[in-house]
N, C-alpha and C positions, 0 to 999 in steps of 0.2 A: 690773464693768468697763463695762459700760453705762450708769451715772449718770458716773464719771470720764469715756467719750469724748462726753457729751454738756457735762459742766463745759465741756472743754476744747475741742469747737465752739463752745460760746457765750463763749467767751475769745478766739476766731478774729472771729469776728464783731464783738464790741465794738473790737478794734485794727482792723480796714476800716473799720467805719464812722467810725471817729474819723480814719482816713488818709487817708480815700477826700477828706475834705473839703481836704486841703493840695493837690490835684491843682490846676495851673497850669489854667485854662481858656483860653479862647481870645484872643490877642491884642485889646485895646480899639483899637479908631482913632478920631482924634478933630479933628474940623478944627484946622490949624495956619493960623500967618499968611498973608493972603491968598489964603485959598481952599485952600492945599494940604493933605495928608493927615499927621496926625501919630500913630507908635506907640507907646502908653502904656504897653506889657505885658500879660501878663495881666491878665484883669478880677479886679476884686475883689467879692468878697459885704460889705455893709456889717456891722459886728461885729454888730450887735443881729438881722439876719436868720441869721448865721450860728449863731448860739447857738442862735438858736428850731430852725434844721433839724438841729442837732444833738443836743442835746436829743429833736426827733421820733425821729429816727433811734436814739439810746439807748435808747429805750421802745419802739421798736418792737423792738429786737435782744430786751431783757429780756421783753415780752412772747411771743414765739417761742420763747426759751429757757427757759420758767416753768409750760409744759402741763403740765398735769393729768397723772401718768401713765398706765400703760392699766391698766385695771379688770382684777385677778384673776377669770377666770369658771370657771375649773375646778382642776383638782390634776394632775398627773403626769399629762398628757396627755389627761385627761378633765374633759369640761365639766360642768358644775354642770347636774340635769336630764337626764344619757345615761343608759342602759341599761349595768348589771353586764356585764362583760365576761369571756369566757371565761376569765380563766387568774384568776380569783379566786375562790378556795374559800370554798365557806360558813361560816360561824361560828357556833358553838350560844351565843348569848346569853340569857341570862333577859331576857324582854320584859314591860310589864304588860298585860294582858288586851284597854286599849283599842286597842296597836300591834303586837299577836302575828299581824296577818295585811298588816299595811300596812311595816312595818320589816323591817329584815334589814340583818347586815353580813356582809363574807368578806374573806379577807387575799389579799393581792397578792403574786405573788411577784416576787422581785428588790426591787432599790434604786428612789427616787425620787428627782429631783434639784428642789429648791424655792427660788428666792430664794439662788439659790449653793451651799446647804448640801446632804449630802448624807444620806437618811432611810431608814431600815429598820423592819423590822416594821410593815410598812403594815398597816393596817384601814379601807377603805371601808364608806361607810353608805346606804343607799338607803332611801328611801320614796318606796311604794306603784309600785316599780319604776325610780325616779328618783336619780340619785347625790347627795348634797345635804351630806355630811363626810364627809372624812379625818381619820387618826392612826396617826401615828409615833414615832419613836424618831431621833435625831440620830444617825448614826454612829459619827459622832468627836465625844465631849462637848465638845472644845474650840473647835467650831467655832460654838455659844450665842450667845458676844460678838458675832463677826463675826455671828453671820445677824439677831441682835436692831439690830446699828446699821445694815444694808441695810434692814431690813424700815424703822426712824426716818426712812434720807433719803429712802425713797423715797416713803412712805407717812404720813410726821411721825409727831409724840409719841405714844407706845400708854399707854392705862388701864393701872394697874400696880398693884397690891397685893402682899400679903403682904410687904411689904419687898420689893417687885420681881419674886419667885418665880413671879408670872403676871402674865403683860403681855399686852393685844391691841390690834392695831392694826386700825382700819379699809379697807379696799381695795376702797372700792365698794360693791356687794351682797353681800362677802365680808369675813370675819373671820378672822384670824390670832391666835392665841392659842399662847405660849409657856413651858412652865412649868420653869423648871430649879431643883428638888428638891438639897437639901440632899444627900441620900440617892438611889443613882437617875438616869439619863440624863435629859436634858433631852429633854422631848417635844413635838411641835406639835401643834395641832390647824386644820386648815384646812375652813372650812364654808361654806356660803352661806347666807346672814342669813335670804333670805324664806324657803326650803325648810324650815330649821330651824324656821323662828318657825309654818310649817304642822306641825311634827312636834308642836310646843308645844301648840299648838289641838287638836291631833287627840286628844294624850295627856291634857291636864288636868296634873293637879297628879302623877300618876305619868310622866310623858315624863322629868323628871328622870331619872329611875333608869334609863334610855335612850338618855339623851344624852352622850357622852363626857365625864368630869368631869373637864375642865381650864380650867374658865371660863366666866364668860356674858359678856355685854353687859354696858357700866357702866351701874348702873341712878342713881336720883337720891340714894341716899346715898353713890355713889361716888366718890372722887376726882376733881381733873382731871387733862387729860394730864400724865404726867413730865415734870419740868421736865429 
């Protein structure tokens, strides 16, 4: 809803700027014969100056309506970096030895609402007391399509494999990765890039085994964006 009412401000905008310029301006006066005053009409903008101000003015409208969106920094209400929150239960996860004191997940309870869609069986991820990913479950598998083409317009083309099966898009210092399974609810995984890429360092070559496996980062034999 909020990419549609900003389409349609910047549709508002482009018809002013284009109207604004047929506005009558102020009466010309202009000496008439001997010495008296003569009314010409409205003044006129010459065509070659008027293009150029319209022109400015189209760029400037497309420019204001073309920001960058706002940077994903957190998940269901919690920012990337806060402190585990009370109504989230701990989870007994097998950790490897190097993140058995710095990692921990616990499940949330209730629903979370993301990018429209709406997600169950939350799992929060924290290191070294920091929230730094989430993972869930879509509630209504049919609602994949819709949250995979919000996450495109808002965020453009996501890395995509398996035949599409996992996609991520970029959002900032944040990752969206969506994997909807043959077999199986479509799941997200929502994380912050640098936190995770510190769980990476901290773990070595076993953090994998750690890290929610719905995706990484496209590395350099990976595709480009979905066309």
């Amino acid at each position: 809803m909020l990419w549609e009412k900003m389409s349609v401000n910047c549709a508002i905008l482009l018809r002013f700027d284009a109207t604004g310029l047929d506005k009558p301006g102020s009466p010309e006066t202009v000496p008439g014969p001997r010495g008296t005053q003569r009314t010409t009409g409205p003044a006129r903008i010459p065509p070659s100056r008027a293009g150029r101000l319209f022109a400015a003015l189209v760029l400037a409208t497309l420019a204001a309506c073309s920001r960058a969106p706002e940077p994903v920094t957190g998940f269901g209400g919690l920012a990337f970096g806060a402190p585990r929150p009370a109504d989230c239960a701990a989870l007994a996860v097998p950790l490897p030895q190097s993140l058995a004191g710095s990692l921990a997940y616990c499940a949330k309870d209730g629903g979370v609402a993301f990018a429209g869609a709406t997600l169950a069986d939350v799992s929060l991820g924290f290191f070294e007391g920091r929230f730094f990913a989430a993972s869930a479950v879509l509630a209504d598998p049919g609602q994949a399509d819709a949250l995979a083409k919000r996450l495109t317009a808002t965020h453009g083309r996501p890395y995509c494999r398996d035949r599409d099966a996992v996609c991520l898009w970029r959002m900032g210092d944040a990752d969206a990765v969506l994997e909807t399974p043959q077999a199986g609810p479509p799941r997200l995984l929502v994380r912050s890039r640098s936190l995770a890429g510190q769980v990476a360092a901290a773990g070595g070559e076993s953090a994998a085994a750690a890290m929610p496996a719905l995706g990484d980062a496209p590395g350099a034999g990976d595709a480009t964006p979905a066309q």
